[in-house]
DOBARO-757389 format. One line per field, with one value per residue (C-alpha): x, y, z; residue in three letters; residue number from 1. Coordinates in nm, 3 decimals. Each point is the difference from the previous one (the first is absolute). Layout:
N
u <- [X/...] $
v <- [Y/...] $
w <- [Z/...] $
residu <- [ALA/...] $
num <- [NUM/...] $
! end
This chain:
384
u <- [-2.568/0.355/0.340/0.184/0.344/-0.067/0.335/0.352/0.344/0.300/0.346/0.375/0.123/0.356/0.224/-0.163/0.180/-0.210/-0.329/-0.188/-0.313/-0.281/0.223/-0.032/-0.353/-0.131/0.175/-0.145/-0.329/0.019/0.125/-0.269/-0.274/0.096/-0.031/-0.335/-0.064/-0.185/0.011/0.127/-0.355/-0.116/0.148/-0.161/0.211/0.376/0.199/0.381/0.224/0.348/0.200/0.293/-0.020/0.012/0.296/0.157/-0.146/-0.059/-0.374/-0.295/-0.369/0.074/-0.341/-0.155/0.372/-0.010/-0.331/0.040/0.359/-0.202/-0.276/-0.275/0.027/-0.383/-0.042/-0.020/0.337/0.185/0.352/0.007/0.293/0.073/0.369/0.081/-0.342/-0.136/-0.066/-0.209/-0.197/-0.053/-0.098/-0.267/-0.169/-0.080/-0.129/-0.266/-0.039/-0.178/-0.178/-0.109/-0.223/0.177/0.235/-0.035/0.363/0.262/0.426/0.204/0.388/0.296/0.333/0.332/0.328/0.231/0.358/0.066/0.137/0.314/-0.053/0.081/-0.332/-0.186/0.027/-0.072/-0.313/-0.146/0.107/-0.304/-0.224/0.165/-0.104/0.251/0.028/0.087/0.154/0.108/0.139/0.250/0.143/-0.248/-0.073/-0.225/0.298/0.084/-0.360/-0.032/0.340/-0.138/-0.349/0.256/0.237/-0.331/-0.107/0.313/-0.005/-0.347/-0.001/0.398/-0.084/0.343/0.123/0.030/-0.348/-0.028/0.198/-0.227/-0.257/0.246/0.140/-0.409/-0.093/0.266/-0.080/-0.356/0.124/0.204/-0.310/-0.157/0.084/-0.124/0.219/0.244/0.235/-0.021/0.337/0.021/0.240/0.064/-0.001/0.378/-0.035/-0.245/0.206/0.332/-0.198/0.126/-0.233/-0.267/-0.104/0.086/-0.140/-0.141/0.270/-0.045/-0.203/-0.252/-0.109/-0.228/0.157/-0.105/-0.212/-0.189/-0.322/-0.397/-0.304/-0.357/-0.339/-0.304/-0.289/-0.409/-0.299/-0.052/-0.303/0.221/0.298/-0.095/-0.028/0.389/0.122/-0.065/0.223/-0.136/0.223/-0.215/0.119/-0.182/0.182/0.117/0.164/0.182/0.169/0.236/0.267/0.234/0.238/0.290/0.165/0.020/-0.311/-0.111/-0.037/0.228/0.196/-0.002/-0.335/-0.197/-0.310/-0.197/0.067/-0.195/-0.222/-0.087/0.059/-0.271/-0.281/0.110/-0.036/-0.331/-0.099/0.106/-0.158/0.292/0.341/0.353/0.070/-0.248/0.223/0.200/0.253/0.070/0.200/0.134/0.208/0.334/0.192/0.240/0.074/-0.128/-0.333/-0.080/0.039/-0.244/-0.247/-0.032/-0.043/-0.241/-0.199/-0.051/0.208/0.201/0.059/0.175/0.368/-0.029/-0.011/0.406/0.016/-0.296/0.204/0.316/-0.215/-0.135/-0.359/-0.023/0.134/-0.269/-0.009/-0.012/-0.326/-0.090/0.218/0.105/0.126/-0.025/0.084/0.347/-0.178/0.160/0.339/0.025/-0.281/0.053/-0.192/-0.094/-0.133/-0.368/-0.022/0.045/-0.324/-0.145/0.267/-0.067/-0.376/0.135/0.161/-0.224/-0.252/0.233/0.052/-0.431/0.005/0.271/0.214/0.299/0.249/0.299/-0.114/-0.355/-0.130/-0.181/-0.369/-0.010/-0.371/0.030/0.281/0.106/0.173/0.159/0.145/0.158/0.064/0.324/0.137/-0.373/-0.231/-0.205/-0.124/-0.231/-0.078/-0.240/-0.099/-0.091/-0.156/-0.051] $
v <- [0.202/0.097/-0.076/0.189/-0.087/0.051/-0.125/-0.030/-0.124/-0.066/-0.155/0.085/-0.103/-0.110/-0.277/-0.120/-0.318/-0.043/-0.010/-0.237/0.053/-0.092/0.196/0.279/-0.047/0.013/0.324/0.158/-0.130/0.122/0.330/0.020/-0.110/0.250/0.286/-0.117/-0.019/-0.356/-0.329/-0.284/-0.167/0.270/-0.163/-0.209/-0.128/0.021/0.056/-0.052/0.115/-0.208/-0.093/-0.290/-0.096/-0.362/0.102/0.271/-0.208/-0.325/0.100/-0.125/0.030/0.358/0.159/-0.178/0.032/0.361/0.049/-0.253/0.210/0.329/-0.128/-0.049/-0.359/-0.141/0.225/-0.086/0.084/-0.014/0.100/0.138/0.007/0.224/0.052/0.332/0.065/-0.220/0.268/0.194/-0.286/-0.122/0.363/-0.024/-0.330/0.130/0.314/-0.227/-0.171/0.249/0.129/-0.344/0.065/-0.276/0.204/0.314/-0.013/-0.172/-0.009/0.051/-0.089/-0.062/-0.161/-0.113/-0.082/0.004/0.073/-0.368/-0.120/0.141/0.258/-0.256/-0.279/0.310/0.103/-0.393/-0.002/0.348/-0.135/-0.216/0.289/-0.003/-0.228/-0.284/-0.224/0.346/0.239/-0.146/-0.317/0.149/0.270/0.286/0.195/0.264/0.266/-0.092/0.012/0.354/0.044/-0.078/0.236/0.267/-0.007/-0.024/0.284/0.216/-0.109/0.105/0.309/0.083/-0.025/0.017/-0.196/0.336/0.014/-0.376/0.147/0.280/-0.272/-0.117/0.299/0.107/-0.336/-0.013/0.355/-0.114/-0.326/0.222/0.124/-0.300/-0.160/-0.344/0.027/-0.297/0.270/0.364/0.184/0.243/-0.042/0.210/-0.040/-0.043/-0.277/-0.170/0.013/-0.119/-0.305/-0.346/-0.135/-0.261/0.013/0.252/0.280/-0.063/0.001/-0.100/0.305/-0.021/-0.344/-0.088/-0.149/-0.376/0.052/-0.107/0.149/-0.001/0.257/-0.054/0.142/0.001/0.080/0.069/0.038/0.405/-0.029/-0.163/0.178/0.322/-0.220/-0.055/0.295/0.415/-0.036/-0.318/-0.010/-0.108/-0.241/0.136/-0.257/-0.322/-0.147/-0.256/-0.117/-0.220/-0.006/-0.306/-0.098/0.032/0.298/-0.143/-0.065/0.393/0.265/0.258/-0.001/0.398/-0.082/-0.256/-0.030/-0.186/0.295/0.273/-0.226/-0.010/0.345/0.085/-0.224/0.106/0.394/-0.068/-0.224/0.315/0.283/0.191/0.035/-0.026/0.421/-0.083/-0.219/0.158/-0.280/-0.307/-0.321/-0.211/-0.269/0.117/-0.317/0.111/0.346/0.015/-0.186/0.355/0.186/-0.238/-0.021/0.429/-0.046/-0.277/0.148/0.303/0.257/0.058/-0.044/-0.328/0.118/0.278/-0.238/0.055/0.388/0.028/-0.203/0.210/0.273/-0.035/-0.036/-0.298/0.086/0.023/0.406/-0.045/-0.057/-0.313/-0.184/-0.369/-0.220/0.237/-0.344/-0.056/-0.236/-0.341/0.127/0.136/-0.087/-0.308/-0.358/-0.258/-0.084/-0.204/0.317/0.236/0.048/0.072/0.234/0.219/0.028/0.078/0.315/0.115/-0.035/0.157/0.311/0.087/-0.010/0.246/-0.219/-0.031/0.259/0.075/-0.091/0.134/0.068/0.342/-0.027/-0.370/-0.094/-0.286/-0.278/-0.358/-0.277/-0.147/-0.356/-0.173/-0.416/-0.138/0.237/0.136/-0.294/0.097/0.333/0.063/0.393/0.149/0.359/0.126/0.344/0.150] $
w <- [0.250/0.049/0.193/0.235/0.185/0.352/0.120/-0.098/0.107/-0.110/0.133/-0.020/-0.359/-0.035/0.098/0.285/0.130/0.321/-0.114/-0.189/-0.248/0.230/0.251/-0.246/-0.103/0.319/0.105/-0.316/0.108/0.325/-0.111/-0.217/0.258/0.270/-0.323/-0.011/0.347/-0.075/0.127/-0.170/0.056/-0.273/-0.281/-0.193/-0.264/-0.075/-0.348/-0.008/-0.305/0.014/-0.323/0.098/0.359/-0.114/-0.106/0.230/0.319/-0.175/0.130/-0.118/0.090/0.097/0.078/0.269/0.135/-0.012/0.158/0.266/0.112/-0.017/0.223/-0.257/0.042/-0.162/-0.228/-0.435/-0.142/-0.331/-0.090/-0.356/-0.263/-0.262/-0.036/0.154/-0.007/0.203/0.278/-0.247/-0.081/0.349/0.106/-0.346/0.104/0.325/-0.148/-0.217/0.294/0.161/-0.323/-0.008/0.270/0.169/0.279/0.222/0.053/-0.096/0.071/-0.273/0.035/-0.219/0.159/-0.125/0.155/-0.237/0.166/0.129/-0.371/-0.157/-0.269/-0.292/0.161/0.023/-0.334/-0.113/0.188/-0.122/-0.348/0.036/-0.104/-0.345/-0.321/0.150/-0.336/-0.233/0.289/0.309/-0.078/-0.294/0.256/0.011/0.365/0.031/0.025/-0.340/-0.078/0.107/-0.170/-0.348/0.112/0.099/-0.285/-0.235/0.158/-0.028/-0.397/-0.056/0.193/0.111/0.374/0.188/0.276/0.173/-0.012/0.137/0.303/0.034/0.085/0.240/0.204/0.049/0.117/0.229/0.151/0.051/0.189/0.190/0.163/0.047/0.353/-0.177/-0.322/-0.030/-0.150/0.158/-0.100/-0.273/-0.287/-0.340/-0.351/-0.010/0.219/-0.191/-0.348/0.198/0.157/-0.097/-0.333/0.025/-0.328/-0.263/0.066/0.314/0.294/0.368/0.131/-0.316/0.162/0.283/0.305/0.166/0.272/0.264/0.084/0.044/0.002/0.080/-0.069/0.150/-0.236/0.052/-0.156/-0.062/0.270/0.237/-0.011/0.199/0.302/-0.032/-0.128/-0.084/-0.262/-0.197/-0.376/-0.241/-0.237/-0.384/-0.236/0.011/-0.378/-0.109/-0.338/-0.137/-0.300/-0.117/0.222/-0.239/-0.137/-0.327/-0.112/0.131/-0.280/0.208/0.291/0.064/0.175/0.172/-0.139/0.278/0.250/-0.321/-0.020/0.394/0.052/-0.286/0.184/0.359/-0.132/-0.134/0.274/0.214/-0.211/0.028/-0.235/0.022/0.077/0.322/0.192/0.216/0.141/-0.148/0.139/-0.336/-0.025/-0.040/0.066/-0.238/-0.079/-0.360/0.110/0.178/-0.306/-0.192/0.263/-0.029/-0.361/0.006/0.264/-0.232/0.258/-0.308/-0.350/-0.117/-0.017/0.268/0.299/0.044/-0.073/0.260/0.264/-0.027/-0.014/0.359/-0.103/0.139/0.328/0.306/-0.042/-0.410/-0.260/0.110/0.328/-0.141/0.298/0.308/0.229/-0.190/-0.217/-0.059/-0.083/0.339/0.196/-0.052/-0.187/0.184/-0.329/0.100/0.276/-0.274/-0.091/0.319/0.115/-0.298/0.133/0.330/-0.093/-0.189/0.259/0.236/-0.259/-0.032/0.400/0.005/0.251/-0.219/0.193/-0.162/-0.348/0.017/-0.383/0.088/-0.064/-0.140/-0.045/-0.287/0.022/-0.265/0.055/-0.274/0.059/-0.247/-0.046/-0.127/-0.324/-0.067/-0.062/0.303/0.081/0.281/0.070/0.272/0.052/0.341/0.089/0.307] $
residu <- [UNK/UNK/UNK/UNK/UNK/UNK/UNK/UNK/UNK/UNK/UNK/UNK/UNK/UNK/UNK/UNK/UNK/UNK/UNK/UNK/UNK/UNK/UNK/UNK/UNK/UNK/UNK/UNK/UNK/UNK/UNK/UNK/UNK/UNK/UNK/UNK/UNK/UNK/UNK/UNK/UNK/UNK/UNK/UNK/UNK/UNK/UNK/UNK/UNK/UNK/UNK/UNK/UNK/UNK/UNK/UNK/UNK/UNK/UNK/UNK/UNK/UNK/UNK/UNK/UNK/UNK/UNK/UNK/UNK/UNK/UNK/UNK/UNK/UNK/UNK/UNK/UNK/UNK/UNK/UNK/UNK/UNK/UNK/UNK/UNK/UNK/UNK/UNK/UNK/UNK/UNK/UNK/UNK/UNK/UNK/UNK/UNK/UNK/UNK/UNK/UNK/UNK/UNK/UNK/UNK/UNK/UNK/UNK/UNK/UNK/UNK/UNK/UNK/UNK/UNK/UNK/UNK/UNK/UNK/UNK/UNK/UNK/UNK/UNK/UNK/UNK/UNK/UNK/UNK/UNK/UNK/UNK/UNK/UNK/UNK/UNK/UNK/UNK/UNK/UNK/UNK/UNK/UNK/UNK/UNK/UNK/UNK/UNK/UNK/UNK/UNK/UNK/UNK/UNK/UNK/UNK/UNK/UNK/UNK/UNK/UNK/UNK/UNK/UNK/UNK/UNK/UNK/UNK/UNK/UNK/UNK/UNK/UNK/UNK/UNK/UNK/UNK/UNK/UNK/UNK/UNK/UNK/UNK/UNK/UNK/UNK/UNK/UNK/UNK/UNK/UNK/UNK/UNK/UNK/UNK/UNK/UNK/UNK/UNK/UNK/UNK/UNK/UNK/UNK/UNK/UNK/UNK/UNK/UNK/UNK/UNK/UNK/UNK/UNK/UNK/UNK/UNK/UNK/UNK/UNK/UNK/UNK/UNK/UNK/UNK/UNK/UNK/UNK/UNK/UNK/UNK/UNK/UNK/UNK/UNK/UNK/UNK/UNK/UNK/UNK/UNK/UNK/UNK/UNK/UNK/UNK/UNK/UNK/UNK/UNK/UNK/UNK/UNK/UNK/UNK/UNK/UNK/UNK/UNK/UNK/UNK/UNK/UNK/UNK/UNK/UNK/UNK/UNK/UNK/UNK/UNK/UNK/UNK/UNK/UNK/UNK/UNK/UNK/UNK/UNK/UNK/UNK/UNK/UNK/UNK/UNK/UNK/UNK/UNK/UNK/UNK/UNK/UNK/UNK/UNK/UNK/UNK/UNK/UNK/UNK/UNK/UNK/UNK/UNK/UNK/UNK/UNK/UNK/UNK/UNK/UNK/UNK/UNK/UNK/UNK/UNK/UNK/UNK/UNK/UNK/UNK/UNK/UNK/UNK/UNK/UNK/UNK/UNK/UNK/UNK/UNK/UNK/UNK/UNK/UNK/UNK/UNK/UNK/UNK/UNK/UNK/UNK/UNK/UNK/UNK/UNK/UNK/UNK/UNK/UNK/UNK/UNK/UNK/UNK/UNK/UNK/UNK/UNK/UNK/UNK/UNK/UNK/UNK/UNK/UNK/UNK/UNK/UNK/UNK/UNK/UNK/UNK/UNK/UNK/UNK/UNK/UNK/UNK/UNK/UNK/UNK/UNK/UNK/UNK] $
num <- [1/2/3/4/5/6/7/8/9/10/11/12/13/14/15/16/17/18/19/20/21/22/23/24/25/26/27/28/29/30/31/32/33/34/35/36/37/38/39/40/41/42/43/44/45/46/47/48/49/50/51/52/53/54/55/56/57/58/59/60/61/62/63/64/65/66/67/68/69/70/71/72/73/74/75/76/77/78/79/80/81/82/83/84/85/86/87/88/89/90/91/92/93/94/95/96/97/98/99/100/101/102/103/104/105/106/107/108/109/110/111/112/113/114/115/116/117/118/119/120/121/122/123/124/125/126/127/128/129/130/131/132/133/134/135/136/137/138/139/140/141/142/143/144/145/146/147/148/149/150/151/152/153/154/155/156/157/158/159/160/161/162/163/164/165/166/167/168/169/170/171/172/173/174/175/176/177/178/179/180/181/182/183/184/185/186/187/188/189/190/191/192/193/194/195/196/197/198/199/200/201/202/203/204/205/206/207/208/209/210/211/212/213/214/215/216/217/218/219/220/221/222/223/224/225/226/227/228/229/230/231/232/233/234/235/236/237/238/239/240/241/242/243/244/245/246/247/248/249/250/251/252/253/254/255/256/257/258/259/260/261/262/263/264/265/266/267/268/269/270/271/272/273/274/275/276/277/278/279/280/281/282/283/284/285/286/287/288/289/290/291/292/293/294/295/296/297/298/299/300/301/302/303/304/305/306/307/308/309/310/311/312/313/314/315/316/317/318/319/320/321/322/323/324/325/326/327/328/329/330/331/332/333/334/335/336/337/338/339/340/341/342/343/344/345/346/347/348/349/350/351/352/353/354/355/356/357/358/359/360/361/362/363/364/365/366/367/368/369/370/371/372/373/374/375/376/377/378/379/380/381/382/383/384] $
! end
């Protein structure tokens, strides 16, 4: 038995002061009902990925909330948190779900609104996800997390911040041509280096924005699925794996070793290998984490993550398209939606219904969605 997405939507990311999350939810829900031309009496069970709304919304209880708002009032649901993966591992559990024998179909959403907080609460709350008594509570945020990653890396190997920006300026042109990108104007590596700093190296354009945001997936049993849809995506891997929370106590910082670790099981899970996917959506929520991911995936050689980027081979036209949405530094991260948005994409890509940032003949797509600075690592591979 297998799963297939059947439907997908996905809202407006960015700064949306009008809307709430269950305002949100629902209108990915809906979006993603209509796609599937299905009734919300179809679904059978709902999965919600959220990180801090108890502490963005001062929100609790947030499941039954969300279904009730997107008119699946009745129905079992759980919200699941994993850091910034928490839409991955919502989007997993209702995958088993089904290979449970449990579901025929089942909605899969992630939501956050994240914009109502200034920038300094907002980078409190998401400190949450780090080891509080060794990291957060003596000063550490995750951009000087992924400073210390990227200035490891650039010791180890002698990646450049010009190849940090590279990440940047391509991310930025693929947001461009996404009408749902919470940033869609294109900017240049000169830009990038004159930015103000964050955290040495990392400036402001090597960091994901706050935003608000939510996507939703329908998924099916294999047999069912071709009542739905002509194009059913089949999901072939689903994998999971952890690492220590803090830095400190990991043997290297130039790569997270959850995400090999995952990526290994989801390949054989998938019976294919890294040169066979053709598009892949990682969690670039800072610059330097996009580099790693293309290493760790096994798209390149540990070192040769940066040279590829400035390269162009990681542009939608190049070896292997990383982040055809914009990914999170442009695209946007609402950062429990994450997750879920990264499947949507890629399920958009293997239809062929991506427009302007088509990759030409995709047939095999990951996710890679990534928890705090690494300690979760949640990958999926999808294939047409």
């Amino acid at each position: 038995m297998k799963v297939a997405v059947v439907g997908v939507g996905v809202t407006k990311f960015g700064k949306l002061e009008n809307k709430t999350s269950r305002e949100l939810f629902a209108e990915a829900v809906d979006y993603a009902l209509k796609d599937a031309d299905m009734a919300p009496k179809d679904i059978e069970s709902v999965y919600v990925g959220n990180f801090t709304a108890d502490l963005f919304e001062h929100q609790g209880h947030l499941a039954p909330l969300m279904a009730d708002y997107a008119g699946l009032r009745g129905l079992p649901s759980t919200r699941f948190e994993s850091a910034c993966a928490s839409g991955a591992a919502a989007l997993r559990h209702g995958i088993l779900a089904i290979l449970s024998g449990l579901y025929d179909i089942v909605l899969v959403g992630g939501v956050e609104k994240m914009t109502d907080l200034p920038t300094t609460e907002v980078t409190d709350a998401l400190s949450i996800a780090a080891d509080n008594l060794f990291e957060a509570s003596v000063g550490a945020t995750f951009p000087g997390e992924y400073a210390m990653i990227a200035k490891a890396h650039m010791d180890t190997y002698g990646t450049t911040r010009e190849q940090l920006a590279s990440v940047a300026v391509k991310n930025h042109h693929n947001g461009f041509l996404n009408p749902k990108a919470h940033f869609q104007k294109e900017i240049d590596v000169e830009k990038v280096l004159n930015a103000p700093l964050i955290a040495w190296p990392l400036g402001l354009y090597d960091c994901s924005p706050i935003s608000d945001g939510a996507a939703a997936l329908i998924l099916a049993r294999e047999d069912v699925a071709r009542k739905y849809t002509d194009t059913p995506i089949h999901i072939v891997a689903s994998s999971q794996a952890s690492d220590t929370v803090s830095l400190f106590e990991r043997d290297s910082l130039t790569s997270l070793k959850a995400a090999k670790i995952a990526a290994k099981t989801a390949y054989e899970m998938a019976g294919v290998s890294s040169k066979q996917i053709n598009l892949a959506e990682v969690h670039d929520c800072f610059t330097i984490a996009e580099i790693i991911a293309t290493e760790d995936l096994g798209f390149f050689q540990p070192g040769e993550g940066g040279p590829a980027a400035e390269q162009g081979l990681t542009q939608i036209d190049g070896d292997i398209a990383i982040n055809p949405s914009g990914g999170l530094k442009a695209k946007g991260h609402p950062v429990g939606c994450t997750g879920v948005a990264q499947a949507v994409e890629v399920s958009i890509q293997l239809r062929g219904e991506a427009g302007k940032r088509q990759v030409s003949g995709a047939e095999i797509g990951l996710t890679h969605n990534i928890g705090g600075s690494g300690a979760t690592a949640i990958i999926h591979i999808f294939r047409r």
